[in-house]
C-alpha positions as CSV (number, residue, x, y, z in Angstrom):
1,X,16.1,5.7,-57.1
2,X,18.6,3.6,-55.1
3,X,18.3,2.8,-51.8
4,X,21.7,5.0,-51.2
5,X,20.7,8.0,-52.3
6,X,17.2,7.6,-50.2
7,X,19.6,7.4,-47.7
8,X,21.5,10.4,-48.4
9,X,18.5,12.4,-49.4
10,X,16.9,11.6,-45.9
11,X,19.9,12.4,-44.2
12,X,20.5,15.6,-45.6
13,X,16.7,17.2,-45.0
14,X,17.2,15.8,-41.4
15,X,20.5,17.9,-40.9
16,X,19.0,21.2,-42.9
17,X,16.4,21.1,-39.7
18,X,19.1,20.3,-36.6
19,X,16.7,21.6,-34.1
20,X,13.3,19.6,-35.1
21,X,15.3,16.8,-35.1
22,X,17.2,17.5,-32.3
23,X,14.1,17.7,-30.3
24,X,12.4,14.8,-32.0
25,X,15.5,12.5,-31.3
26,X,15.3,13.4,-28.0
27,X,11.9,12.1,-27.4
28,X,13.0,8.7,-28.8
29,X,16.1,8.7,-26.1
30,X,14.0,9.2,-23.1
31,X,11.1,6.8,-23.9
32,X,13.4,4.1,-25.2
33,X,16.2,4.7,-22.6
34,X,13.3,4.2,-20.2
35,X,12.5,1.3,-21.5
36,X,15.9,-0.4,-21.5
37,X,16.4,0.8,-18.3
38,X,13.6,-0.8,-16.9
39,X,13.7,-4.4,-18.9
40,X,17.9,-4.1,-17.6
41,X,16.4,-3.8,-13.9
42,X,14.0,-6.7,-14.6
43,X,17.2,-8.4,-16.3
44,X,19.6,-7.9,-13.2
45,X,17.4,-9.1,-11.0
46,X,17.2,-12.3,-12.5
47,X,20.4,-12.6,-13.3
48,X,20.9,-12.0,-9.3
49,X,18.6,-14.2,-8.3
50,X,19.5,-17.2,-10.5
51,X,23.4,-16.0,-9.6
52,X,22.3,-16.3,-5.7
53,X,21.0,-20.3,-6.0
54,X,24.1,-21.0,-8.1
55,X,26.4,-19.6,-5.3
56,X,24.4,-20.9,-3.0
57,X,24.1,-24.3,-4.7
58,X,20.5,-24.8,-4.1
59,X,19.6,-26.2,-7.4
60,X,21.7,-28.9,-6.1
61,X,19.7,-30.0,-3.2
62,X,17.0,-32.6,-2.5
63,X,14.9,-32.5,1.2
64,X,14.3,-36.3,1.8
65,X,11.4,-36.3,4.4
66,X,8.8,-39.1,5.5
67,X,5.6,-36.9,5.5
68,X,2.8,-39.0,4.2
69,X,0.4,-37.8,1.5
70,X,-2.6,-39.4,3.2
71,X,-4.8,-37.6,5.5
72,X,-6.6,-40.7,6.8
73,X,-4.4,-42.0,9.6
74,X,-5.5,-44.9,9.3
75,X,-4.3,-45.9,6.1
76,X,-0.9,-48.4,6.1
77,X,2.4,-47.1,5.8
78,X,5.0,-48.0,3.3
79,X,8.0,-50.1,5.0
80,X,10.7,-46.5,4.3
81,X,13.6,-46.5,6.0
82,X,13.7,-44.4,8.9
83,X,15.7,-41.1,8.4
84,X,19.0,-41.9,10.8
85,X,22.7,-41.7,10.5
86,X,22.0,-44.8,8.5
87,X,20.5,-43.8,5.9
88,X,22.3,-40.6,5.7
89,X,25.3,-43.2,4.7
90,X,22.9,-45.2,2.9
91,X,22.6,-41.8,0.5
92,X,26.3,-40.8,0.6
93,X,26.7,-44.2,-1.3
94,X,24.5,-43.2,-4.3
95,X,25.3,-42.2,-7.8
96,X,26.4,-38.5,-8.2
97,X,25.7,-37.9,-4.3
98,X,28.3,-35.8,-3.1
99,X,26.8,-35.9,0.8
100,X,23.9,-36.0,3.2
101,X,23.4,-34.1,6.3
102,X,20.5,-33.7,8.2
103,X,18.4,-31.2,8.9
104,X,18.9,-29.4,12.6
105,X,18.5,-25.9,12.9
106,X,17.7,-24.2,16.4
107,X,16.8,-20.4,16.9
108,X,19.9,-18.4,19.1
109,X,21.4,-14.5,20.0
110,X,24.5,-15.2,19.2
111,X,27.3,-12.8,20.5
112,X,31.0,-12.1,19.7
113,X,32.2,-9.2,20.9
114,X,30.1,-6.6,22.2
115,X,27.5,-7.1,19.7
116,X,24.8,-9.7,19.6
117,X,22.3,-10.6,16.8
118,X,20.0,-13.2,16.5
119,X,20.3,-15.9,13.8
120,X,19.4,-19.7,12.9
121,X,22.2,-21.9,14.5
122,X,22.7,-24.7,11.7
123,X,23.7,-28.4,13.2
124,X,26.5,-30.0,10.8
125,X,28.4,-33.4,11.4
126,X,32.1,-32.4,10.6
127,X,32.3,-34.8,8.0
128,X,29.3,-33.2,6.2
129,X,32.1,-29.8,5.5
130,X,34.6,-31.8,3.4
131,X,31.7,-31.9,0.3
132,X,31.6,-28.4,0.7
133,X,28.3,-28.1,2.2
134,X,30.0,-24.6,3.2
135,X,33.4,-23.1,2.4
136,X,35.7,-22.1,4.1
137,X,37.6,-19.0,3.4
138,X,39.7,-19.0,6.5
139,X,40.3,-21.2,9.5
140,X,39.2,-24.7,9.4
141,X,36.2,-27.1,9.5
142,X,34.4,-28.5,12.3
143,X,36.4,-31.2,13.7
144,X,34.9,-34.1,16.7
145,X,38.5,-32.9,18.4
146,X,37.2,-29.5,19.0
147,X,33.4,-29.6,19.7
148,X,33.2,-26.3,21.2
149,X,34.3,-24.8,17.8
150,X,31.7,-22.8,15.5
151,X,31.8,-21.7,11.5
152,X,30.6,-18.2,11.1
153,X,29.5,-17.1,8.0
154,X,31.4,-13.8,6.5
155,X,28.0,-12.0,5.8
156,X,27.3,-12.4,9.9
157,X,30.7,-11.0,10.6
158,X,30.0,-8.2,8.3
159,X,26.4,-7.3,9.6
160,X,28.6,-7.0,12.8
161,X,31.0,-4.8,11.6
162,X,33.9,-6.8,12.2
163,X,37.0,-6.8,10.5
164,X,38.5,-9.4,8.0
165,X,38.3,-12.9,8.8
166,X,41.7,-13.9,10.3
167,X,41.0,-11.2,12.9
168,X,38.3,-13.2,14.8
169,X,39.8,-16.6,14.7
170,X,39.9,-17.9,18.0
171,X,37.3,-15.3,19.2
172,X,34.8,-16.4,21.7
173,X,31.1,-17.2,20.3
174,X,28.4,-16.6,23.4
175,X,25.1,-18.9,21.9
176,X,22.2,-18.1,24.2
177,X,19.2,-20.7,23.1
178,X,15.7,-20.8,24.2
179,X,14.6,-23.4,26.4
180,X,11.3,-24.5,28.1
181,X,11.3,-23.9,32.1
182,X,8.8,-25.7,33.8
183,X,10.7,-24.3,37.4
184,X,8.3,-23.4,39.8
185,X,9.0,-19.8,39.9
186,X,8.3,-19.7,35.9
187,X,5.0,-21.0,36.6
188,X,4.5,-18.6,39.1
189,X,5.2,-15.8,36.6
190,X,3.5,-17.7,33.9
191,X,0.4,-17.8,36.2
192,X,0.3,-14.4,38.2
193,X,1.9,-12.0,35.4
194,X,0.0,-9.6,33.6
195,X,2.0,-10.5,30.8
196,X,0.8,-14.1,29.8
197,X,2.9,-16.5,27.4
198,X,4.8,-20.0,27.3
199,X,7.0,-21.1,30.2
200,X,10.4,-20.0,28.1
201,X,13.7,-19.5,29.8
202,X,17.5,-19.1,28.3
203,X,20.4,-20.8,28.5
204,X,24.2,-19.2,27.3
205,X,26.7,-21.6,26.2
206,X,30.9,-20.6,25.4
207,X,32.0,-21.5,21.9
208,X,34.8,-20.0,19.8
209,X,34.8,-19.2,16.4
210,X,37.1,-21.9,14.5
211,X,36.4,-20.9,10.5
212,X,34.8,-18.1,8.8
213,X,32.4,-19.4,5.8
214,X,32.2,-17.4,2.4
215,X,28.5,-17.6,2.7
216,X,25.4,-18.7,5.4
217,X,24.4,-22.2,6.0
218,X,21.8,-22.9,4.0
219,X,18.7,-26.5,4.0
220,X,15.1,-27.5,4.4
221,X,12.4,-27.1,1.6
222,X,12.3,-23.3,2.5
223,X,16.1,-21.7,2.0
224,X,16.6,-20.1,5.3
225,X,20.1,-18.9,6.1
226,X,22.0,-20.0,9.0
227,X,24.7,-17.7,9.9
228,X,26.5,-19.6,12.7
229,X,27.3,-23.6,12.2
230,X,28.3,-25.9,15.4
231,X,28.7,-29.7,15.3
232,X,26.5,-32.6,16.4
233,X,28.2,-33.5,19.3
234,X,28.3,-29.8,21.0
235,X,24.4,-29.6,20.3
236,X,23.4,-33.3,21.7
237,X,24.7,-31.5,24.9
238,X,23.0,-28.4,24.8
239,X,19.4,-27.3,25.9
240,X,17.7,-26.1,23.1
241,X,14.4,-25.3,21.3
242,X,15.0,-27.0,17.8
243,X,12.2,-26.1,15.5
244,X,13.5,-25.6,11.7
245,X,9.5,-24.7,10.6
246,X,6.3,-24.6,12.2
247,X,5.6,-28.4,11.0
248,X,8.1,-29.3,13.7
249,X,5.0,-28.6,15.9
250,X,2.9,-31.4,14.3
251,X,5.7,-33.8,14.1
252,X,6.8,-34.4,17.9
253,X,6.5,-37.7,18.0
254,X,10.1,-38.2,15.8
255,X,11.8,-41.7,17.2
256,X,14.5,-41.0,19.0
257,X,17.8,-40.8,16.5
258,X,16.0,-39.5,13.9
259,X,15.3,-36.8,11.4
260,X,12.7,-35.2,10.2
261,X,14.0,-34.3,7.2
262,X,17.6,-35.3,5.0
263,X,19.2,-32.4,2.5
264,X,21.6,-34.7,-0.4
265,X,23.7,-32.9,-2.1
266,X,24.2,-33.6,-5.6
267,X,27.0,-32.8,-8.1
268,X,25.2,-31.4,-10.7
269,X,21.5,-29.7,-11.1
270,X,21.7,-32.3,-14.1
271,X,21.2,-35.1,-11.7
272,X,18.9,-34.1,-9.5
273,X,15.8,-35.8,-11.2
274,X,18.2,-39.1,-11.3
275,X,18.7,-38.9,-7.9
276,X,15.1,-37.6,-7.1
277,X,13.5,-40.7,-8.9
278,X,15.8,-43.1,-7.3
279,X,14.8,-41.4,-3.8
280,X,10.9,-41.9,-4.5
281,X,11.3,-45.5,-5.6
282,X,12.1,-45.8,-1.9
283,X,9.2,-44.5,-0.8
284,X,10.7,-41.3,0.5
285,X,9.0,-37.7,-0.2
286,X,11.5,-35.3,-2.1
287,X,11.8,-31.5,-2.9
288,X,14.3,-29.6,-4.6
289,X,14.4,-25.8,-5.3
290,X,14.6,-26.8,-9.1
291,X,10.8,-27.8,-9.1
292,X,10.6,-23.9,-8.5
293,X,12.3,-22.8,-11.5
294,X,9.3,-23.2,-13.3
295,X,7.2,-20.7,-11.0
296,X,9.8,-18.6,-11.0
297,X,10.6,-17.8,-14.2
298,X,6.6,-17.3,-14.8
299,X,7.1,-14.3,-12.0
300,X,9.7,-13.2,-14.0
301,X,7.6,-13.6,-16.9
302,X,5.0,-11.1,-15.5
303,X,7.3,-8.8,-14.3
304,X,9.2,-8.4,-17.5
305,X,5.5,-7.4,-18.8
306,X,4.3,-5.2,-16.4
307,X,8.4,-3.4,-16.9
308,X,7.9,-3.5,-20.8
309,X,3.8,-2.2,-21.1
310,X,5.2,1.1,-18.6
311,X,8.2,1.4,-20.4
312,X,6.1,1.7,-23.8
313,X,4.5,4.8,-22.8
314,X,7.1,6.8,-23.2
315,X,8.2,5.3,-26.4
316,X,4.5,5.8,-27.8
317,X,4.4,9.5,-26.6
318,X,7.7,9.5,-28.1
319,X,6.1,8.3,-31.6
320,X,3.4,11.3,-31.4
321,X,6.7,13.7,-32.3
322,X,7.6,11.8,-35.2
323,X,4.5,12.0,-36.6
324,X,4.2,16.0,-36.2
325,X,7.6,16.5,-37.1
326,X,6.8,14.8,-40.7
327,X,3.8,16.1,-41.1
328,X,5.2,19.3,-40.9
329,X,8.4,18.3,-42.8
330,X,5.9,17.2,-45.8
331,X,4.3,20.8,-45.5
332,X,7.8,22.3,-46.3
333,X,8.8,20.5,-48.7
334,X,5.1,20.2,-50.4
335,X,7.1,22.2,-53.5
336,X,9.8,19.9,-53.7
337,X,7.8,17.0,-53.5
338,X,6.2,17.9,-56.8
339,X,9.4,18.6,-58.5
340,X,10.5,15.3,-58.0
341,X,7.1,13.3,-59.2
342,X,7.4,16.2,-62.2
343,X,10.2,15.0,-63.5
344,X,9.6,11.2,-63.3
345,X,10.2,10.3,-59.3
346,X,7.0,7.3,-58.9
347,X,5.2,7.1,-55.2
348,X,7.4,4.4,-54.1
349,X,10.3,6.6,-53.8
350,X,8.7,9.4,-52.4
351,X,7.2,7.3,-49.9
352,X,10.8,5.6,-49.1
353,X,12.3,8.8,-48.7
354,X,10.1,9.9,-45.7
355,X,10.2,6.3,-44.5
356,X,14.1,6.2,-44.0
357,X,14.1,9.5,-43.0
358,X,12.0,7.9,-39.9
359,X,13.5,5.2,-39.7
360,X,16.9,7.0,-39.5
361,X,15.5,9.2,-36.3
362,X,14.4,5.7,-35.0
363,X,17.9,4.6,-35.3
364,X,19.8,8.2,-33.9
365,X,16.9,8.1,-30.9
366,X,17.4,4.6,-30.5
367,X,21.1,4.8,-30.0
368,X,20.9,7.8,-27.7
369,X,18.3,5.7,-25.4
370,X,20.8,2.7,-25.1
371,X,23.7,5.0,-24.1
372,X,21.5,7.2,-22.0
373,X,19.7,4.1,-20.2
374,X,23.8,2.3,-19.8
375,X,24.8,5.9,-18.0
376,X,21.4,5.9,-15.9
377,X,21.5,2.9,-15.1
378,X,25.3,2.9,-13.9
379,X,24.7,6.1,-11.8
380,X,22.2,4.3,-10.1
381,X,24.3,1.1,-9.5
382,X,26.8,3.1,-7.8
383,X,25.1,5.5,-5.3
384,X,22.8,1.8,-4.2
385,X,26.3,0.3,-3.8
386,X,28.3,2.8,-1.9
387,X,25.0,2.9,0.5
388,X,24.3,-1.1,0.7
389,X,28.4,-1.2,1.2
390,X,27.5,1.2,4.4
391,X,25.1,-0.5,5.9
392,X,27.1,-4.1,5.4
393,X,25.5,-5.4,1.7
394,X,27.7,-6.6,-0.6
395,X,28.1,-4.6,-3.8
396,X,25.7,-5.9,-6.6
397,X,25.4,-5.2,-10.3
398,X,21.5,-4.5,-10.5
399,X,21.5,-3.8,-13.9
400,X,22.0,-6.1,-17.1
401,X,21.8,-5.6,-20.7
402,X,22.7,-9.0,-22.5
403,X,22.7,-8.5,-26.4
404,X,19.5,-9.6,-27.0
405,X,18.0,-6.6,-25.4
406,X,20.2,-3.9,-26.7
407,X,19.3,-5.0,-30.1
408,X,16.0,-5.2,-29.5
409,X,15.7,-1.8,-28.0
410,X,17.1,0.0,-30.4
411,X,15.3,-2.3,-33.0
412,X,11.9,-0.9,-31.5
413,X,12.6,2.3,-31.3
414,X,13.2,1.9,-35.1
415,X,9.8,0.0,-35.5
416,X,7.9,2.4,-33.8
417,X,9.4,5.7,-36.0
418,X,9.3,3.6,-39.2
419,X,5.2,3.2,-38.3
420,X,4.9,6.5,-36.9
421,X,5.8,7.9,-40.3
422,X,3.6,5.6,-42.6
423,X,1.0,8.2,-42.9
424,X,3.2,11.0,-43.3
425,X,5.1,9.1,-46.1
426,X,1.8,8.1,-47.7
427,X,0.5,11.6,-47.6
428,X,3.8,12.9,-49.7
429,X,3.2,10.1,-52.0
430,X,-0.4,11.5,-52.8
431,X,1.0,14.8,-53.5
432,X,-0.6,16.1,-56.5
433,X,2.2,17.6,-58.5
434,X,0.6,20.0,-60.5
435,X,-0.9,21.6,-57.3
436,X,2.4,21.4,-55.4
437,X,4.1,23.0,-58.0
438,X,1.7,26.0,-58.2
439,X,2.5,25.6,-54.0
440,X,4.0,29.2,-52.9
């Protein structure tokens, strides 16, 4: 018999019952729509995530820091460079190194308007802006002939709910930093109050905002955002708190004009080992968010199992209905069966009929899943959307389906009914035929 007629055969004995397999196709919707819907979730956030650092350019980045990997003080240090303004032009001059800025970050409430939020304050040198360290979508860059001017990110002004950008140019920026206040009436307090804690005061200082950034500052070994930007020369004159991470506590005894720590930029995630290796032969400590990449596609790893093993379920409940519907679809046709090995039909051909007929409810079921989980899955993007857009997100697309797993959904859902009616098939192929055809 050819494969064609097979084909046809199946085909037609699956339309005679539209109901059974109706219902049975249905089955293999919901537990393979499930489980597209779920590896797209696991899909989109990746995709997101990976999107994120590439926006963000983190992949780009390399920390430079002088933390030594001995714990016995008294071991000798290497003669490295000290982190300063030197060295920061020192790096500028290096193959594929766009810039180097250091890294100063200070926490702040930071007001414009009537509303005030608290943020990381990120210290720039102007010059750091032109190898877009941030971009600008409106306005300009920091500038030595405007000190009092600030860069505020567009996600900031959005968690505010201000308008577009060019509305707020020129708006004032109130920073209020924490300080320590050793005055006499803060000991008092610090002393005589109930409430016990450091000697901490505040101090507000007048900027304005001068550009509005597409996204947050961003730096250090651990990718905090810094929604507000001001220049060097503005912070050297403010009283401030500057601690980027608690090891600023163990490392107070930084020289004077310097860093603890240098973000490079480089050109290309291509180069950052180059650059990286170059760094190191200079004795200098390094870390870039691409040594994560590893770890983090591992996570993803894992979660892409745990999404697939509960999305299974419903596919293997979904297989338990093929297997009843062809068991009872070889009890109806337990006459005809006979017939056909009667006049000639061997095993092999029964057996491929019931086969392709499901595999071809695999297929339909399969199908149906992919469409069902593209409308789910769209429904949900939306109603997440038009609430993040609400409460000041930005819209995201938290579902993918590349082609890899669209073809391999539906491919499974044709693997699992193709196994699902093995023993069916191979029970028609045993049919005696003289007793099916004495079969009432």
């Amino acid at each position: 018999m050819k494969r064609t007629d097979q084909i046809a055969l199946a085909w037609d004995n699956l339309v005679k019952t539209k109901l059974r397999t109706f219902l049975t196709t249905s089955g293999i919707m919901i537990g393979t729509g499930s489980l597209i819907c779920m590896m797209a979730f696991g899909q989109g956030v990746q995709h997101n995530v990976k999107q994120q650092f590439d926006d963000l350019g983190l992949f780009n980045y390399i920390v430079v820091s002088q933390e030594r990997e001995t714990s016995d003080p008294a071991a000798p240090e290497a003669a490295v460079p000290p982190l300063d303004e030197a060295l920061m032009e020192s790096l500028c001059k290096l193959p594929h190194v766009e810039g180097a800025y250091p890294e100063l970050r200070f926490p702040a409430m930071v007001r414009i308007g009537e509303i005030e939020q608290f943020t990381l304050v990120q210290v720039l040198p102007a010059q750091s802006l032109s190898f877009s360290v941030v971009p600008i979508i409106a306005g300009e860059t920091l500038s030595a002939e405007d000190p009092q001017g600030a860069v505020v990110s567009m996600g900031f002004l959005r968690q505010l709910g201000a308008h577009p950008p060019p509305s707020h140019l020129g708006a004032s920026v109130e920073i209020r930093t924490l300080t320590l206040d050793f005055g006499l009436e803060s000991l008092l307090k610090m002393v005589f109050s109930q409430r016990r804690g450091l000697p901490i005061g505040q101090k507000d200082y007048a900027f304005h905002v001068r550009g509005v950034s597409s996204r947050a500052g961003m730096g250090g070994s651990i990718p905090i955002r810094s929604e507000v930007i001001i220049g060097m020369q503005a912070a050297a004159a403010m009283d401030k708190l500057e601690i980027n991470s608690l090891v600023d506590f163990f490392n107070s005894d930084t020289p004077p004009g310097t860093f603890n720590s240098i973000t490079v930029q480089v050109d290309s995630p291509t180069h950052v080992d180059a650059v990286r290796d170059t760094l190191k032969k200079q004795g200098f400590q390094t870390f870039a968010m691409l040594d994560q990449m590893e770890e983090m596609k591992q996570g993803f790893i894992i979660m892409d199992l745990f999404l697939l093993a509960i999305g299974m379920i419903g596919t293997l409940v979904s297989s338990l209905g093929i297997v009843n519907t062809m068991v009872m679809t070889v009890m109806e046709r337990y006459r005809e069966i006979g017939i056909m090995k009667a006049v000639g039909a061997p095993d092999r051909d029964i057996r491929a009929i019931f086969i392709v007929e499901s595999g071809l409810i695999g297929l339909i079921g399969g199908l149906m899943g992919l469409l069902l989980a593209w409308m789910v899955s769209h429904t949900i993007n939306f109603i997440v959307n038009v609430v993040g857009v609400r409460q000041g997100m930005p819209p995201m697309t938290y579902f993918t389906f590349p082609l890899w797993l669209c073809i391999s959904g539906v491919g499974l859902a044709i693997l699992v009914s193709i196994v699902a009616g093995l023993a069916p098939a191979q029970r028609a192929a045993s049919v005696d035929p003289v007793s099916a055809l004495r079969h009432d």
